[in-house]
C-alpha positions as CSV (number, residue, x, y, z in Angstrom):
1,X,0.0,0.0,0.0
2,X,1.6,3.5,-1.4
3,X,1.0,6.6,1.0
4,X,1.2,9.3,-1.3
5,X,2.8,12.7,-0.3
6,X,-0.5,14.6,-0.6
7,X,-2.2,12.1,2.0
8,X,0.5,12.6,4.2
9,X,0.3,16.4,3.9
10,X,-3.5,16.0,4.8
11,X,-3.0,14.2,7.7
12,X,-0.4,16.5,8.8
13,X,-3.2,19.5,8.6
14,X,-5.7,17.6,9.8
15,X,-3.7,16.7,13.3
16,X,-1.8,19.9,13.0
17,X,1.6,18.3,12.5
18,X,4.3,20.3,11.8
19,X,7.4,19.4,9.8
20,X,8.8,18.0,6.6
21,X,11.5,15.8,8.5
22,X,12.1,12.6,6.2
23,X,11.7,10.2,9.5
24,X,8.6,12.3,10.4
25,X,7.1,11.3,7.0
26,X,8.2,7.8,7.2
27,X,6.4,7.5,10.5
28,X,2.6,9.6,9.3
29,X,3.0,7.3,6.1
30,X,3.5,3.7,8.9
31,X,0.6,5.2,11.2
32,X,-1.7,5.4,7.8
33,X,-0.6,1.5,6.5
34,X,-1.5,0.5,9.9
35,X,-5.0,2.1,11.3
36,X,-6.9,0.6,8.8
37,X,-6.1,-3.4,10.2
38,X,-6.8,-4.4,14.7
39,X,-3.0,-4.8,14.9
40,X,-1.4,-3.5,18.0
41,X,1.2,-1.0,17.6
42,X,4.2,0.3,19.9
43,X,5.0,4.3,19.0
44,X,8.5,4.8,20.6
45,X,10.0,8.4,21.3
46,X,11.4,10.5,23.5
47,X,8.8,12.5,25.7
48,X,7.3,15.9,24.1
49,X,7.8,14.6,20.5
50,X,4.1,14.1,20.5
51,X,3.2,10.1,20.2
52,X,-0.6,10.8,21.5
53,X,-1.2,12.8,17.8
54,X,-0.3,9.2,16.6
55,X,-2.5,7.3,18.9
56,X,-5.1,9.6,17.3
57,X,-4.7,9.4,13.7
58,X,-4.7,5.5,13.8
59,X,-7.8,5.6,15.8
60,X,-9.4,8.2,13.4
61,X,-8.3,6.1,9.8
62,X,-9.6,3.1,11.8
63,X,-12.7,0.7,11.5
64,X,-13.3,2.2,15.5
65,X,-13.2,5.7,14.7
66,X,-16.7,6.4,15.9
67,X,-16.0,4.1,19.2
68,X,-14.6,5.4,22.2
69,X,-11.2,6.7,22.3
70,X,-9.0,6.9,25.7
71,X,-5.6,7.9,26.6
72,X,-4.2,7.1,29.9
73,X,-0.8,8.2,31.2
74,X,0.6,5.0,32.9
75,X,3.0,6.9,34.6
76,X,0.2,9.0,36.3
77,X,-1.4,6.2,38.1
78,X,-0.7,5.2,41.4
79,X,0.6,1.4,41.3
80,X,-2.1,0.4,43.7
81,X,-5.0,1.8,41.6
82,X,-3.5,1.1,38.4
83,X,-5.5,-2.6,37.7
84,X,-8.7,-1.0,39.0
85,X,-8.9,2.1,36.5
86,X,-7.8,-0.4,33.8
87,X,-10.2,-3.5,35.1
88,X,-12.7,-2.0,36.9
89,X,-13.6,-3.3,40.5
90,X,-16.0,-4.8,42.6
91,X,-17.8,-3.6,46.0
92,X,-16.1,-3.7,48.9
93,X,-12.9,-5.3,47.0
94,X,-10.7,-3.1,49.0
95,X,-11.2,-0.3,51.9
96,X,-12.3,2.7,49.6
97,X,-14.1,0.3,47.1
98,X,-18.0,1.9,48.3
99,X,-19.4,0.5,44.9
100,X,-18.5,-1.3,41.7
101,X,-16.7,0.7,38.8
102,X,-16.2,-0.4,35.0
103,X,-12.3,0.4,34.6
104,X,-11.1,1.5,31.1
105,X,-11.2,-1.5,29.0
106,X,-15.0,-2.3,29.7
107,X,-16.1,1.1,29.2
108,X,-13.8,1.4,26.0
109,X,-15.4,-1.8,24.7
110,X,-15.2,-1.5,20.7
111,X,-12.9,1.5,20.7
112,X,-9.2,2.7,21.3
113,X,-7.0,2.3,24.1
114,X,-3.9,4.7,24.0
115,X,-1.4,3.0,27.3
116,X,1.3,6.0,27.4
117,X,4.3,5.0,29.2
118,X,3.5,1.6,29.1
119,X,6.6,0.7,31.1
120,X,5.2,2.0,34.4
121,X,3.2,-1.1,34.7
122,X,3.8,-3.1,37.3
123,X,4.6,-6.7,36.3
124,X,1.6,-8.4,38.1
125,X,-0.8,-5.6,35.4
126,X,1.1,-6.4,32.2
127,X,0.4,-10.5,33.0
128,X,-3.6,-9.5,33.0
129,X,-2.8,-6.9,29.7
130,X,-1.2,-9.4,28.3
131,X,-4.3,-11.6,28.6
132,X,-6.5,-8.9,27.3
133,X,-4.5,-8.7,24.3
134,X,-4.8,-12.5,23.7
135,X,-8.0,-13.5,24.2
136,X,-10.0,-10.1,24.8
137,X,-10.9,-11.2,28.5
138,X,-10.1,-9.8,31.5
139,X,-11.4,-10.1,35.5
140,X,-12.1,-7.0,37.8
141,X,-10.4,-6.4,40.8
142,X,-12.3,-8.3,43.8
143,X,-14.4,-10.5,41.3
144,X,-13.8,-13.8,39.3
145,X,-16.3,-13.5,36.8
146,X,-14.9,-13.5,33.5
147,X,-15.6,-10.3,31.1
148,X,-15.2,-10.2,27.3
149,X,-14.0,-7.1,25.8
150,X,-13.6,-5.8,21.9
151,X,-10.2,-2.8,22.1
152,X,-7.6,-1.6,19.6
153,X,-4.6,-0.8,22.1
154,X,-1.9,1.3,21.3
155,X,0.7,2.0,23.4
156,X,3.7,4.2,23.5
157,X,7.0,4.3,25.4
158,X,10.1,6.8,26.1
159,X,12.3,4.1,27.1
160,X,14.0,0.9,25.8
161,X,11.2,-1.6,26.3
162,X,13.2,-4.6,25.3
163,X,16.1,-3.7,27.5
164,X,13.5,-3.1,30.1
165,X,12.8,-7.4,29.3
166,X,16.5,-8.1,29.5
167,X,16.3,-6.6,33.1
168,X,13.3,-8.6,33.8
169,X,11.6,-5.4,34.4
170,X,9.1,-5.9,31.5
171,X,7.5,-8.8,30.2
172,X,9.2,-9.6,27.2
173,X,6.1,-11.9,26.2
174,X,3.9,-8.5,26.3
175,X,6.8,-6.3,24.4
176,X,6.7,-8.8,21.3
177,X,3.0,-8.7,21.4
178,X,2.7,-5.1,21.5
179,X,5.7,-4.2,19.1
180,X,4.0,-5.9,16.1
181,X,4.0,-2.8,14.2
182,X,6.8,-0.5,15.7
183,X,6.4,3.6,14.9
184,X,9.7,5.7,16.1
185,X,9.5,9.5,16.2
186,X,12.3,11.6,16.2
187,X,13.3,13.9,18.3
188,X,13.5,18.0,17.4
189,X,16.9,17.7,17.6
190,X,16.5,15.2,14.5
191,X,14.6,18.3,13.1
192,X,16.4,21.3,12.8
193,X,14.8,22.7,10.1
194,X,11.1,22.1,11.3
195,X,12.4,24.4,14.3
196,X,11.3,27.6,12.3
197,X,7.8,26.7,11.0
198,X,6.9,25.3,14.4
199,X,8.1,28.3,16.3
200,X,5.9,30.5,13.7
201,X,3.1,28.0,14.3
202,X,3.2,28.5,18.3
203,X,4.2,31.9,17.8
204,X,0.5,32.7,15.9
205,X,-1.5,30.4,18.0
206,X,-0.8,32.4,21.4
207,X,-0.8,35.2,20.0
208,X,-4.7,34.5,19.0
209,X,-5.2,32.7,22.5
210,X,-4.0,35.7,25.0
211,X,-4.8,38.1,22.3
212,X,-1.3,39.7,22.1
213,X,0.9,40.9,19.2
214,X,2.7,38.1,17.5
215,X,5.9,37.7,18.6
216,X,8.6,37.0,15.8
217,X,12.2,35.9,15.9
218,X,15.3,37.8,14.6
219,X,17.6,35.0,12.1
220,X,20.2,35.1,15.1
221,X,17.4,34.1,17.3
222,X,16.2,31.1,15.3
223,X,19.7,30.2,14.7
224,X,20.0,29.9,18.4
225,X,16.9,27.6,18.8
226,X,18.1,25.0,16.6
227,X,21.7,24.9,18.3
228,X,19.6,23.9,22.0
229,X,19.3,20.4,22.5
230,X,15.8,20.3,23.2
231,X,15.7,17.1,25.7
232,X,11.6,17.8,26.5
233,X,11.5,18.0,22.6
234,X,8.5,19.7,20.9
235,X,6.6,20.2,24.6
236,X,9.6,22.4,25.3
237,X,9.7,24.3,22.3
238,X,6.1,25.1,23.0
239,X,6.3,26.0,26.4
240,X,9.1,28.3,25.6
241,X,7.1,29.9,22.9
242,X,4.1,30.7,25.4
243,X,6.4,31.9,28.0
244,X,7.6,34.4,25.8
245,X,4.6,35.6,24.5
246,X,3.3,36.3,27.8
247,X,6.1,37.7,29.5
248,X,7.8,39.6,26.7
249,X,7.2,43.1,26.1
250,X,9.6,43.7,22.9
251,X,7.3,41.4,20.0
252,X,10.8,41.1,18.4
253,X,13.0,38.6,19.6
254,X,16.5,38.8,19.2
255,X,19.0,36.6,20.1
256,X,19.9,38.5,23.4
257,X,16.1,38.4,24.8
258,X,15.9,34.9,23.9
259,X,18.8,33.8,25.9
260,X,16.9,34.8,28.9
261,X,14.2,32.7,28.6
262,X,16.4,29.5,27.6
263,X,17.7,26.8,30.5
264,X,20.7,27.8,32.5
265,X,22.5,24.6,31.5
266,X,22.1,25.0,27.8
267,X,23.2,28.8,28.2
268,X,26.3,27.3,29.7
269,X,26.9,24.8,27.3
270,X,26.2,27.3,24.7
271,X,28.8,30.2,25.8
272,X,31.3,27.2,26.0
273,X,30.6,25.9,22.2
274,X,30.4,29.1,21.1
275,X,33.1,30.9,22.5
276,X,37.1,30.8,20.2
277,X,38.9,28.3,22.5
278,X,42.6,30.1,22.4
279,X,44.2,27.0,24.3
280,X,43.3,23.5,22.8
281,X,44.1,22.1,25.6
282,X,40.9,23.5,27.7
283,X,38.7,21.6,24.9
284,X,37.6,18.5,26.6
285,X,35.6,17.7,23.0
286,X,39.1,18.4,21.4
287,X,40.9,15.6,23.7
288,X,37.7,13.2,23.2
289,X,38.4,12.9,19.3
290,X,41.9,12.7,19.8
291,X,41.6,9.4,21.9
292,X,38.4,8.4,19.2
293,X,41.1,8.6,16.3
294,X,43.8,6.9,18.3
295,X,41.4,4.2,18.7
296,X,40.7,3.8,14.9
297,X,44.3,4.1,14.0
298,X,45.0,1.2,16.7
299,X,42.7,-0.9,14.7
300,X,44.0,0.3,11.3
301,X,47.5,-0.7,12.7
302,X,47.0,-4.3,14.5
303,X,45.3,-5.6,10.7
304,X,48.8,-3.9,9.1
305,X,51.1,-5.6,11.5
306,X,49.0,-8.6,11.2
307,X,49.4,-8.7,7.5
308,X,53.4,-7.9,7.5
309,X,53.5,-11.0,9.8
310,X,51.5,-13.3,7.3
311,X,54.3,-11.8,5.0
312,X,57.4,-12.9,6.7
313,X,56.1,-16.2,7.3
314,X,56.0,-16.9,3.8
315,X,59.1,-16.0,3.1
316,X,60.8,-19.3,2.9
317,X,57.6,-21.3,1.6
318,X,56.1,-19.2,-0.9
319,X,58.3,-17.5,-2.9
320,X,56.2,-16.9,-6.0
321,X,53.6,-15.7,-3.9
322,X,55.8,-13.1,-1.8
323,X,55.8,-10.2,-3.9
324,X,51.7,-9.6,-4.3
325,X,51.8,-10.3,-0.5
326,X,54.1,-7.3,-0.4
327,X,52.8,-5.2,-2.2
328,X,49.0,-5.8,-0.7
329,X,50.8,-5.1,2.5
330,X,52.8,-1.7,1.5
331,X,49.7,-0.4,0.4
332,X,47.8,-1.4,3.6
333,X,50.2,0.7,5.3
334,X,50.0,3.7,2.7
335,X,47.0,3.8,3.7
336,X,47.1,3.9,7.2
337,X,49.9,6.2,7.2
338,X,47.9,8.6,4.8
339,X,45.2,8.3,7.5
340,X,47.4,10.7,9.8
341,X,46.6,13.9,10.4
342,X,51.0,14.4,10.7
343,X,54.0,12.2,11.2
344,X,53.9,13.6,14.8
345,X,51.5,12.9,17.3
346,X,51.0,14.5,20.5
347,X,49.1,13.3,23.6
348,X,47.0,15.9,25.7
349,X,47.5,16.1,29.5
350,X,44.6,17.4,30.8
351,X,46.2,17.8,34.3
352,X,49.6,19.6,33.5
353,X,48.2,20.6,30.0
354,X,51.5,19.5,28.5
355,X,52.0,17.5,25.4
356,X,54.6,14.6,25.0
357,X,55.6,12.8,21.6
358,X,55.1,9.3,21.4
359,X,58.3,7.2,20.8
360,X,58.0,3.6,19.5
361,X,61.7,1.9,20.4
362,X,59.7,-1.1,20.7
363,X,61.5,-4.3,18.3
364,X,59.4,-5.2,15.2
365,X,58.2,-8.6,16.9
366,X,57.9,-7.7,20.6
367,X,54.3,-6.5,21.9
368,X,53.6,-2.7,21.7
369,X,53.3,-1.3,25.5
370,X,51.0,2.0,24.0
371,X,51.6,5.1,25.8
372,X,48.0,5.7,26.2
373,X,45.8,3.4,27.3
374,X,42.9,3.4,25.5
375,X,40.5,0.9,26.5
376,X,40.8,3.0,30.0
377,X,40.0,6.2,27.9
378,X,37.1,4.9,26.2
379,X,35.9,3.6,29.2
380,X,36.1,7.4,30.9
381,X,34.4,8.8,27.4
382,X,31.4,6.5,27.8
383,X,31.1,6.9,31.4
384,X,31.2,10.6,31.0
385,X,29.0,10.6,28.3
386,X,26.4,8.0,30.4
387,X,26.8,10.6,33.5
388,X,25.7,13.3,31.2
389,X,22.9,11.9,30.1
390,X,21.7,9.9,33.2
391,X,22.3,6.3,31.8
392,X,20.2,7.2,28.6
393,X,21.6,5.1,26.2
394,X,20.2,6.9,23.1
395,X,21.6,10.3,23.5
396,X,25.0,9.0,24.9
397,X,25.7,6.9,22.0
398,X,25.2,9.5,19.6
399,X,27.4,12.0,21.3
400,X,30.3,9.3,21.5
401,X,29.4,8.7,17.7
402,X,28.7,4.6,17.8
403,X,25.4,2.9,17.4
404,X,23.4,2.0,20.4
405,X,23.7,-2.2,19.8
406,X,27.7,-0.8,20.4
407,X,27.4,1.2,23.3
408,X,25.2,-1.8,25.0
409,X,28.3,-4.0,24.5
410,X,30.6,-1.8,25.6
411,X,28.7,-0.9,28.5
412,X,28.6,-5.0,29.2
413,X,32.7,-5.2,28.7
414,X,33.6,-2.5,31.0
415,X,31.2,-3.0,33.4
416,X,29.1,0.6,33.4
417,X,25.5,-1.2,33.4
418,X,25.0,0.5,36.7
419,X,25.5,3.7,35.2
């Protein structure tokens, strides 16, 4: 089934999406393929990037769309209420219980469940979901009368629900039933260049809801909202936007005014990325790429010294085959060599900011002793980097530049899974 751009473009107006982002697209085209069939689906994201508009335009392309439609914040729920808002209860099933109440699923029967942060379940509620899902029955709190019930449920989460399983803090039964059809939004940060027409979009619409002049951005201003890193995504955009257009008396925003309103941490981080660093040595990014090109040049050399030494040992055997080895070799290490930056490398102290030359007396067929070690660096880089981002494994593998499935296994070989 082909999504054609002008559906998507509808959809967008209809839900008042904003953005031309190609992953944006890809996930407005998935949510159309999807609403029409009872499948479940998992919408993954970070939190603001707005995975409820989802739940919604799956309900409305679907067969339900004039049934019921619910969204309940899992997260919201106090563990020892959550089965009875979901379930319902019986009368006198526990102290406060003064009468029997239908819970969600029952009084939802033949619409749309949206379960946001699904991973705030407790364990003992995603056994009796998981039933739901199955077999479309479920039992109140207090009763054991068996109830039949008809619901589409989509569910969304923030965090890593399969690592969650691994941890035997979610059922991993329940994730593979629930991740049948998989939806991922990006994050703003992912978006740079839907920064502008959302900050126009916000900018209008509270300028028409408090009825105030619009307020509008100077180029510096805008090119300062797309260098923030926007961790409460497109919430914190819009929040941002309404605090300025209440509490701003100039209606043009320049880049000054706007750094007011922006978080202390990312105006410190800012003035830091910003500011001409006249000592290299005081750039702790500059130091982090060092030891990242060490490490690739480490890698680069162990294949070329692992070829010269398949070289020598043919020597004496192979004669006819020596020279190609040779040469395959020599270029190898042309290639490496061409790889550095200059002849001379120089390792940065960060304590006595001094930098020393690396000597290699070592004999051809002894074992290097490196200078640096660098397994102990990387370790420090990705601790720092899960510190930074308080153990989130998605932002801190993009800032040390390696997938996620990477940063997992390093996390596992240097023993940072606490982190």
């Amino acid at each position: 089934m082909l999504v054609s751009p002008s559906k998507v473009q509808e959809i967008k107006n209809r839900f008042e999406i904003i953005g031309n982002h190609p992953a944006l697209n890809r996930a407005i085209e998935k949510a159309i393929k999807v609403a029409p069939t009872d499948i479940s689906v998992l919408i993954t994201g970070e939190s603001g990037v707005g995975k409820e508009a989802f739940s919604k335009i799956i309900h409305q392309l679907s067969r339900r769309k004039h049934g019921n439609f619910i969204a309940v914040n899992c997260a919201a729920i106090p563990e020892g209420t959550i089965d009875s808002e979901l379930f319902g209860h019986e009368k006198g099933s526990f102290t406060s219980a003064f009468e029997s109440r239908k819970g969600y699923f029952e009084t939802v029967n033949g619409g749309t469940i949206f379960l946001d942060e699904i991973s705030e379940l407790p364990l003992e509620t995603q056994s009796r979901l998981l039933r739901v899902l199955e077999s479309g029955e479920f039992i109140k709190v207090g009763s054991s009368k068996v109830q039949k019930t008809d619901i589409r449920l989509v569910a969304a989460s923030n965090k890593d629900l399969l690592k969650l399983a691994e941890n035997n803090k979610f059922r991993e039964d329940l994730y593979y039933r629930l991740s049948t059809v998989t939806i991922q939004i990006p994050p703003l940060r992912h978006r740079k260049d839907d920064i502008f027409s959302l900050t126009a979009k916000f900018a209008t619409d509270f300028a028409e809801k408090y009825n105030t002049p619009i307020i509008e951005f100077s180029n510096d201003a805008l090119e300062l909202l797309k260098l923030q890193y926007w961790p409460g995504n497109i919430r914190q955009l819009k929040n941002l936007i309404e605090q300025i257009s209440i509490l701003e008396q100039e209606r043009t925003i320049t880049r000054e005014i706007l750094k007011e309103y922006l978080p202390e941490t990312q105006s410190k981080e800012l003035v830091r990325y910003e500011t001409p660093q006249s000592d290299p040595f005081e750039n702790v990014k500059e130091r982090d790429i060092l030891y990242k090109f060490l490490i690739d040049i480490k890698k680069d050399l162990t294949e070329t010294k692992s070829l010269l030494f398949e070289v020598i040992s043919k020597i004496h055997t192979k004669g006819a085959e020596i020279e190609t080895s040779v040469e395959l070799a020599a270029n190898k290490f042309i290639r490496t060599a061409a790889s550095l930056p200059e002849p001379e490398i120089r390792i940065f102290d960060p304590k006595n900011k001094q930098g020393g030359q690396i000597e290699d007396n070592t004999p051809y067929a002894a074992e290097v002793n490196e200078p640096l070690s660098l397994s102990d660096k990387e370790k420090e880089m990705i601790r720092e980097a899960l510190i930074k981002y308080k153990g989130k494994r998605k932002p801190a593998a993009t800032e040390l530049g390696i997938s996620e499935r990477t940063l997992y296994r390093k996390i596992k070989e240097y023993d940072l899974e606490d982190l």
